[in-house]
KOLDRENSE-914876 format. One record per residue (C-alpha): residue number from 1; residue in one letter; x, y, z. Coordinates in steps of 0.02 Angstrom, whole numbers, plus 50000, padded with zeros to 5 digits. Layout:
<sites>
  drenmar  bake      X      Y      Z
      NUM     a      X      Y      Z
...
</sites>
This chain:
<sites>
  drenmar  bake      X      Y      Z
        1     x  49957  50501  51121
        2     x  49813  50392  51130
        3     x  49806  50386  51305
        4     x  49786  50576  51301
        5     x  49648  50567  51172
        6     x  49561  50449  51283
        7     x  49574  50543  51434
        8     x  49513  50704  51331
        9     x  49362  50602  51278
       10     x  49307  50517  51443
       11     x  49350  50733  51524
       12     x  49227  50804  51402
       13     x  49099  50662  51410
       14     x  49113  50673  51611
       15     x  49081  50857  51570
       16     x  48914  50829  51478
       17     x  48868  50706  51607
       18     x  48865  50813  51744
       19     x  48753  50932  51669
       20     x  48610  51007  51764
       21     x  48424  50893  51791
       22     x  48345  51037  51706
       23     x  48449  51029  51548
       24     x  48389  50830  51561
       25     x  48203  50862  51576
       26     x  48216  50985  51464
       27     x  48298  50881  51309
       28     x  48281  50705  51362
       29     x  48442  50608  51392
       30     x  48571  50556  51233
       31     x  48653  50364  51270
       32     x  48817  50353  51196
       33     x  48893  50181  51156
       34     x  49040  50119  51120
       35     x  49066  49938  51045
       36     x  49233  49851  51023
       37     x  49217  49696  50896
       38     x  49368  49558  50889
       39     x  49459  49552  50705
       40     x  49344  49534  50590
       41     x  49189  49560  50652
       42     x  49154  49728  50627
       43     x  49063  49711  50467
       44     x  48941  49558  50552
       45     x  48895  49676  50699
       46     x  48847  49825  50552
       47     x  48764  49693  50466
       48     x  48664  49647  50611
       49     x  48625  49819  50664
       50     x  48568  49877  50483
       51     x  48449  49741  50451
       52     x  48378  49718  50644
       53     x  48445  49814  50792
       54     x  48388  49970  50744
       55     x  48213  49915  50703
       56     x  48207  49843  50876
       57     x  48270  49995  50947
       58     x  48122  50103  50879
       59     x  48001  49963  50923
       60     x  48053  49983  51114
       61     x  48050  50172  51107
       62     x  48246  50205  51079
       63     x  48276  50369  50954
       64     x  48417  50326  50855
       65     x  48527  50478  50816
       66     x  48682  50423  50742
       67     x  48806  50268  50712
       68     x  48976  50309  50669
       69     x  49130  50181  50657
       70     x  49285  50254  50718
       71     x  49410  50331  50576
       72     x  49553  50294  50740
       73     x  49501  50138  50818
       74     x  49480  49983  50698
       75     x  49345  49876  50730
       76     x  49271  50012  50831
       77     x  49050  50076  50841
       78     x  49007  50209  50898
       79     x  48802  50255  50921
       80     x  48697  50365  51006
       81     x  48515  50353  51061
       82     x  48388  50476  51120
       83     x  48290  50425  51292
       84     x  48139  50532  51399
       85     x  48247  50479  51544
       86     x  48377  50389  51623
       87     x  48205  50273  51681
       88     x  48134  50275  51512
       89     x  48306  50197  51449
       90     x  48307  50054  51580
       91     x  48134  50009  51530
       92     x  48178  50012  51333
       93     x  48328  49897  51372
       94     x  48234  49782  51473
       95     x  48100  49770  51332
       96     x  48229  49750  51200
       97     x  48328  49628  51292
       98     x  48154  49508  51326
       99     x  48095  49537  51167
      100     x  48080  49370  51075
      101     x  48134  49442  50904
      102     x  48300  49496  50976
      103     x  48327  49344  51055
      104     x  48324  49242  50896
      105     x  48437  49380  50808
      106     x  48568  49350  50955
      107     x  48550  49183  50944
      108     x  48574  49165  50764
      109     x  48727  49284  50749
      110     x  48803  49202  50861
      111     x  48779  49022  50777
      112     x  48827  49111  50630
      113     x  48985  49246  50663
      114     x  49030  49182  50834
      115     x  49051  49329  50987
      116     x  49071  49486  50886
      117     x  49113  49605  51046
      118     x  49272  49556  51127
      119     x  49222  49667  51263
      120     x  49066  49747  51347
      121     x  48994  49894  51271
      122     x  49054  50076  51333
      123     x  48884  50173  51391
      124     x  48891  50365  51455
      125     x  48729  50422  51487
      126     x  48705  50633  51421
      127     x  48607  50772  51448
      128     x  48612  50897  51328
      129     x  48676  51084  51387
      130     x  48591  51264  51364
      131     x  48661  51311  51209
      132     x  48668  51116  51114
      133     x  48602  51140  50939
      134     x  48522  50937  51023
      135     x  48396  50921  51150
</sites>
């Protein structure tokens, strides 16, 4: 059963991502991410994002639009970000990622909770279609 709820997920998302270059001119692209924490360390990585990652994301241009946690995966975060373009969202990650401030904020999360994600993050890149109350 979950195998088919994943499989409906990744169809639908490969759906949106196919969408036409116009529709991502138009609207911008969405980022959806996916984070999968070890036992434990949900509540760290929530922490971390509340009191600094989302900060830094509108400091290097990123538009959040909404975090969710999973109600069927434990331990599970779910985000999505707004971008101008697939180029615009390279250039905020490479920003983000040099950006002294985060650096320290990895740095001490990781002195303090230990490695939160026991995996790498999910990303599926989205433009939004014709009739998507988003663009």
């Amino acid at each position: 059963m979950k195998l088919i709820k994943l499989f409906t997920i990744f169809t639908m998302l490969a759906a949106f991502y196919s969408a036409s270059a116009q529709a991502q001119t138009m609207g911008g692209v969405y980022e959806l991410r996916t984070y999968h924490t070890h036992e434990g360390k949900l509540e760290p990585l929530l922490t971390r994002f509340n009191d600094y990652e989302v900060a830094l994301f509108n400091k290097h241009g990123m538009e959040s639009v909404g975090y969710f946690v999973s109600m069927d995966q434990p331990n599970t975060l779910v985000y999505i970000l707004k971008h101008k373009s697939r180029e615009s969202a390279a250039q905020s990650w490479k920003g983000f990622f040099d950006d002294p401030e985060w650096k320290k904020v990895a740095e001490e999360s990781k002195n303090k909770d230990g490695q939160l994600l026991d995996s790498a993050p999910v990303v599926v890149f989205l433009s939004p279609t014709m009739f998507s109350p988003l663009k």
